[in-house]
N, C-alpha and C positions, 0 to 999 in steps of 0.2 A: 400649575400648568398655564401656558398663554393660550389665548384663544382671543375670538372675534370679541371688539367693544361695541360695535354696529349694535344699531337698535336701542333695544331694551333687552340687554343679556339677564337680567333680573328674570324678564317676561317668558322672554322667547328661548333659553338656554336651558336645557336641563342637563344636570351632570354628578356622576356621581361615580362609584368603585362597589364593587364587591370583592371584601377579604376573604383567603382562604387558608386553615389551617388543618392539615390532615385531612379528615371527613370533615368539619365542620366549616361555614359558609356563613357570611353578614354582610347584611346592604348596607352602605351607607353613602347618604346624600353626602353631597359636593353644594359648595356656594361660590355666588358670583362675589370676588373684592373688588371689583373696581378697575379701571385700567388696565384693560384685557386678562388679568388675573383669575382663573379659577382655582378653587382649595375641594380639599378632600381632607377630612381628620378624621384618626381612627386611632382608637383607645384597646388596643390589644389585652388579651389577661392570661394570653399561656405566654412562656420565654419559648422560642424555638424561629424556625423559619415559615415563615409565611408567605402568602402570592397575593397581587393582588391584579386588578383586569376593569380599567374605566369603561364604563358607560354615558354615550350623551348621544342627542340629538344633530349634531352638529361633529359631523365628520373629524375636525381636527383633533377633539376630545375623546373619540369615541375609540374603542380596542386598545387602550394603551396597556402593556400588562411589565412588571416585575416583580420583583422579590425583596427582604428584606428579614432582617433578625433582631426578633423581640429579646431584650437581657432582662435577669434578675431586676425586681425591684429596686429602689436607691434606701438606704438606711429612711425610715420614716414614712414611705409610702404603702400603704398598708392597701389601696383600692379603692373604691369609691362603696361609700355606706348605703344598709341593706337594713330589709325590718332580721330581726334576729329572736327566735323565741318567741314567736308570736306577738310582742306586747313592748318588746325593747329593739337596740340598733346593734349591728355591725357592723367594722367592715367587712369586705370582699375577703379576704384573711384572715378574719376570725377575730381580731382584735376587738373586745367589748369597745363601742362609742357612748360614750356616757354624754348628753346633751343638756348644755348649760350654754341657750343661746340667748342674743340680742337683737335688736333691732336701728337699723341706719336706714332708712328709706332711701333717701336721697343722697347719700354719700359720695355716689361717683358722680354726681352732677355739678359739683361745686369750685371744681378748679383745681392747680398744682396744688397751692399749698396749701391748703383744709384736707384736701385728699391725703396730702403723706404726710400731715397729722394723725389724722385718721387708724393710719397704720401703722405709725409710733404707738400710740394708745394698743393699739388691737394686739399688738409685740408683747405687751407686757400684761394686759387684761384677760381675766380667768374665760373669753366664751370660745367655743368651739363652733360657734353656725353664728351664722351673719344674715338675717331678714334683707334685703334690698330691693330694690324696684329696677326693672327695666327703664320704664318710661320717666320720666321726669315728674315732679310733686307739685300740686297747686294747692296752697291751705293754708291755713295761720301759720307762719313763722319760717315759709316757704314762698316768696311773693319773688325772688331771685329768681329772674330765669337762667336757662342753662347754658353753658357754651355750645353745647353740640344736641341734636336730635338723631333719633334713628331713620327718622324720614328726612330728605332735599328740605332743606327751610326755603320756601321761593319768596314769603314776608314776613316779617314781625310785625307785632300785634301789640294788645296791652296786655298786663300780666300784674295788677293790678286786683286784689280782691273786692267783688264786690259786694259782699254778705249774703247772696241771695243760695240758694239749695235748691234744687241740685245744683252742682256746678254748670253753667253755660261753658262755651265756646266763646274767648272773648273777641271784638271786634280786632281784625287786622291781620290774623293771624292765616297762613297759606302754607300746602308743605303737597309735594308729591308722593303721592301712598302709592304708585306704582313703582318704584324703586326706593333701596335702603343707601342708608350712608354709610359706606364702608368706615370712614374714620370714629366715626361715631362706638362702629364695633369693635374696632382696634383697640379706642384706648378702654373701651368696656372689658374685653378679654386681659388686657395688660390687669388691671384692677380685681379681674378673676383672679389669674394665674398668684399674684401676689397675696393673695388672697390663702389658694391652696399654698403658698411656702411657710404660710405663717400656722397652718392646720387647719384653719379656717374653712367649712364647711357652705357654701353659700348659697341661699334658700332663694334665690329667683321668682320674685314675683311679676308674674308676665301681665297680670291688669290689674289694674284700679280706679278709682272713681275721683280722685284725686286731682283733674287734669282742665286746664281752659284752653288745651292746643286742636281737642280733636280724636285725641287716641284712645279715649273710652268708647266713642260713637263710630268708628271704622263702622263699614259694610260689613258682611260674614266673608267675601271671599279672602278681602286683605286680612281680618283676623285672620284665617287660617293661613294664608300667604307669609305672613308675620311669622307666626308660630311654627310654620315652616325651616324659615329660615333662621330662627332662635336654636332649631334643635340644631340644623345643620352647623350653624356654626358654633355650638358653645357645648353640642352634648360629649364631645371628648373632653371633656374638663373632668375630673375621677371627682372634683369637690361639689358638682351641683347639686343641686336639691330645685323642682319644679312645683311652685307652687302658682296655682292658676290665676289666684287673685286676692290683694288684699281686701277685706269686704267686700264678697262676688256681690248682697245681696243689698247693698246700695247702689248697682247698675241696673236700674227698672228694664235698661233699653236692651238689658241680655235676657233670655228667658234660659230655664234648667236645660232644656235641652241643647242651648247653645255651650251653655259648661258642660257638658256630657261631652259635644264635639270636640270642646279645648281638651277635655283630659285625652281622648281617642286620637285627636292628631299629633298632640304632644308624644301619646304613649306608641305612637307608628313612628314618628321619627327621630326616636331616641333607640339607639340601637340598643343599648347596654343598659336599661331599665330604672333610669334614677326615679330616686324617690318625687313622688308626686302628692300632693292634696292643695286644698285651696281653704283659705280663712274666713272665720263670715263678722256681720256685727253684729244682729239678734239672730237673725235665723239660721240652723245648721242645715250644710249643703247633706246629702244622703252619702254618711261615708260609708254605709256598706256596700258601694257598689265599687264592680272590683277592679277597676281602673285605680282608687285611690288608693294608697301606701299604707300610710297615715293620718290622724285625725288632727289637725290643726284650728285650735280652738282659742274665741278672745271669750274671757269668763274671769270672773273674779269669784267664783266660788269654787278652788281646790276639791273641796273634798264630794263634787262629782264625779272627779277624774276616777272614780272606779266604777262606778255607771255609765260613762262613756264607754271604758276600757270594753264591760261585757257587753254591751251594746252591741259593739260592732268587732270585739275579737283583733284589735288592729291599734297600735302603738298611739298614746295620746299626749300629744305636745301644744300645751295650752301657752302657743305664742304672743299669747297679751292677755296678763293677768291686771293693767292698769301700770303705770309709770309711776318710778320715783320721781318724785319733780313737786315742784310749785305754782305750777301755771295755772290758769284760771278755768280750763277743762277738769271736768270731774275725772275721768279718765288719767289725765298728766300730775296729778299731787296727791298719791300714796306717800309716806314718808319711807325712809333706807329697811327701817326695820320691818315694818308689813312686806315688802316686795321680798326680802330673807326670810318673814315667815311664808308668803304664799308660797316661795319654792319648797321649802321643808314641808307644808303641806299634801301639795303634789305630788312630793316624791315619795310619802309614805301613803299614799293612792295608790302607787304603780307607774307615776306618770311622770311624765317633764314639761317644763317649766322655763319661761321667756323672760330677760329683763328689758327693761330701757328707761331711757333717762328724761327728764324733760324738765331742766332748771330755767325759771325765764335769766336770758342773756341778752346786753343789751344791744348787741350784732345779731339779735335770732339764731344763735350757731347753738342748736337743743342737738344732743347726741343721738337722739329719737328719729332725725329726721337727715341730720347734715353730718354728724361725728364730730369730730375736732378730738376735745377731751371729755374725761367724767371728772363731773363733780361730785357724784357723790357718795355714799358710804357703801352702798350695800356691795360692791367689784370685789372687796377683798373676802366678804362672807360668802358670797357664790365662789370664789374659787376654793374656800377651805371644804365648801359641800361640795363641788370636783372632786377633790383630793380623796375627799373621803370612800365618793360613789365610786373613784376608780380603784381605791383598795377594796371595797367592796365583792361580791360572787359576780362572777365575771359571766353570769346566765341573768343577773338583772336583779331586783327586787319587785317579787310579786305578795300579793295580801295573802295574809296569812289570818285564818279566824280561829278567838278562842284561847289565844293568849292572853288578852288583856280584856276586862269591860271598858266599854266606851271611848276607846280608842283605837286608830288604825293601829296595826303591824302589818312591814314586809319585811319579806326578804327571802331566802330560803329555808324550809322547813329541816328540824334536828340539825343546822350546821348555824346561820348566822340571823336574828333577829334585829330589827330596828322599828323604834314609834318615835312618836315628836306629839308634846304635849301645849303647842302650843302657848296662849295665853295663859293657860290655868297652870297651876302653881306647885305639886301634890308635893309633901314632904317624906312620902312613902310609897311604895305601889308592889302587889303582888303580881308575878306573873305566870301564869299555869303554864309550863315550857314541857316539855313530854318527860315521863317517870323515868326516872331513872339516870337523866341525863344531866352535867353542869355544866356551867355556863362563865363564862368571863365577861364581864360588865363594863361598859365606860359611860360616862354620862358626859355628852357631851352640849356646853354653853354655846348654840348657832350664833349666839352676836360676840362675844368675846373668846370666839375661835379657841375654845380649851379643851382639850378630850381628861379628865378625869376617873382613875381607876378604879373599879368599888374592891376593896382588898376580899371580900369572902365569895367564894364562885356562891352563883343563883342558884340555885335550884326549884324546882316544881313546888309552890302554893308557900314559899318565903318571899316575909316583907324585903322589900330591899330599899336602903335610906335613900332620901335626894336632896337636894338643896331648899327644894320653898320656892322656888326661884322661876319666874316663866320664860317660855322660848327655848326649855330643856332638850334633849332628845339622851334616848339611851341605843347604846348596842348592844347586843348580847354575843359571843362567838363560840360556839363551842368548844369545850376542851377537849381534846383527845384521851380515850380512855386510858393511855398507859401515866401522863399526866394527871388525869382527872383521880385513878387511883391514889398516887403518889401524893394529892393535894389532900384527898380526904385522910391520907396516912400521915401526915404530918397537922393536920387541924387533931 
């Protein structure tokens, strides 16, 4: 809709719609684009005829009403994703989300063509959720500034690292926090939208500590002003995910109850409820409290991820296990095959599991931070544990005790078993599965993508053979009794 540019329509404008379908009724904020432009987005989830009826301050905007007709889905759109099962994902349609995501921080900061690199890459690479940043990145291997800000740049500055911690505000630098860049968000949303055609799930992180322009240290009102106008314009996006901040607890200058607010303002102006949590670097934010989705965690020890899980009863995706990479950060050089085992780890917790890349490049173009390409090995092993998790019970993989000593088991009880044995080696292993029941076996090699048949079904307190060989995992599936007879009649 057009309307007045006078002023500060950011400031002085408020504007928005309430939909309505049958009995039911949703608010949703409107934003200011720029040049007399105001928007309204709205993410409908019944098909049918709907109404709707603007609200604003400002007469010309105010009582606009029509109608309009919501259609079937398009092949592939399944909804925007939910916790499902208490402990795993959906979507909005039921479809199991199995999450095998990455991280790009700074991707859409970089320009045309790193960006649709970027996208090339993500076309053919096994992740389904994309970590990024709102604001722009200041850090090792990040010293490029941006083309664009989400605030009026009114000076440039230096951008320039200069080793000290916390980060400063470096000299020069000027921007009006009372108004947003519209272009800035334009080509932000384009980078979404492409985002969601590719399936891509994308994990929005609205703060970080990261920054020499100024946008860790806002005031509290423009935080919330900001966060505002984040939800208004991007929460019809079905692919978001809200995460409040990467490492809340290296911004000394927020206190807990300022993250309390970011989760409450975020969760007020999202009408359609995306997932929400925030990341830490040592200390965890309190995910029981119930603004938060899920648990988003940097750990390099997997196999808490089941002590997380009961902890707090809420889906745990340990989005930085440490990077494949070389770089001279302890955190950036895991090698391909620990970052394959920390995921198969995880996943036989109950949980999920984050990759990312960080090869030193002698452009600083680290997939960790900018995208371009991967280099390295582990893309094709995470996608055959995809492939796998998505054949997989479509209710999740939860722990299961008392099949195996000293190792985890999930999956679901009397139908499909999975463990991962890790480093260790066994050339044999019993597994106690319930009386009476067999089972069909594969042993599956996580680095040389093989699934392996064991020819004699399992059964309860039989050895069953394995290779010697570490980084194994087995499955078990159950056979079905009229099979299972027919199998023992013919052994």
């Amino acid at each position: 809709m057009t309307g007045s540019a006078e002023g500060n329509p950011f400031l002085d404008v408020t504007f928005g719609a309430t939909f309505s379908y049958l009995h039911r009724t949703i608010e949703v904020d409107g934003f200011y684009d720029g040049d007399g432009l105001y928007r309204v987005r709205f993410m409908p989830d019944t098909p049918g005829d709907w109404r709707y009826h603007t609200r604003s301050n400002w007469a010309g905007l105010d009582g606009q009403s029509g109608t309009f007709t919501c259609v079937a889905p398009s092949p592939g759109n399944h909804g925007s994703v939910r916790v499902s099962n208490t402990y795993h994902f959906a979507y909005a349609d039921g479809t199991p989300f199995k999450q095998i995501g990455t991280t790009c921080y700074a991707w859409v900061h970089q320009g045309e063509a790193l960006e649709a690199q970027t996208l090339a890459t993500l076309k053919t690479a096994p992740f389904n959720k994309l970590r990024m940043c709102v604001f722009p990145k200041h850090f090792p291997f990040n010293e490029n500034p941006p083309e664009r800000y989400p605030f009026p740049c009114l000076a440039r500055g230096q951008s320039t690292l200069t080793g000290k911690w916390p980060l400063q505000v470096l000299p020069g630098w000027s921007f009006d926090f009372n108004r947003f860049e519209p272009a800035f968000f334009r080509h932000f949303e384009t980078r979404l939208g492409q985002l969601r055609d590719l399936g891509i799930e994308a994990d929005l992180i609205l703060f970080h500590p990261y920054d020499c322009w100024g946008f860790a240290r806002m005031d509290a009102a423009t935080d919330d002003r900001y966060l505002r106008y984040v939800c208004a314009r991007l929460s019809a996006y079905r692919n978001v995910w809200w995460s409040m901040a990467n490492e809340y607890d290296l911004m000394p200058q927020k206190s807990v109850s300022d993250w309390d607010r970011f989760f409450r303002v975020v969760q007020e102006g999202d009408p359609y409820g995306h997932l929400r949590s925030v990341h830490n670097c040592f200390g965890f934010y309190d995910h029981s409290k119930p603004w938060v989705t899920h648990q988003s965690i940097q750990r390099s020890d997997l196999e808490q991820v089941r002590t997380w899980r009961e902890q707090h009863h809420k889906p745990v995706v340990v989005d930085e296990c440490c990077y494949e990479g070389n770089i001279w950060m302890r955190w950036g050089n895991i090698t391909a095959q620990e970052m394959v085992n920390r995921f198969w780890l995880g996943t036989v917790q109950g949980g999920y599991v984050g990759h990312g890349e960080t090869y030193v490049h002698p452009e600083d173009i680290l997939w960790w931070s900018k995208g371009g390409v991967l280099h390295g090995e582990s893309a094709p092993r995470l996608a055959y544990l995809r492939r796998m998790l998505e054949a997989g019970p479509s209710a999740g993989l939860d722990p299961i005790d008392g099949v195996l000593f000293m190792f985890s088991v999930v999956g679901q009880a009397h139908a499909y078993y999975l463990t991962y044995f890790g480093p260790h080696q066994p050339t044999s292993m019993r597994f106690d599965l319930p009386e009476g029941e067999h089972y069909q076996a594969e042993v599956i090699d996580t680095w040389a993508m093989t699934a392996t048949p064991v020819a004699q079904p399992v059964v309860r307190g039989k050895m069953m053979p394995l290779p010697g060989k570490p980084y194994q995992a087995v499955i078990l599936r159950r056979i079905p009794e009229e099979a299972d007879g027919q199998t023992r009649t013919q052994a």
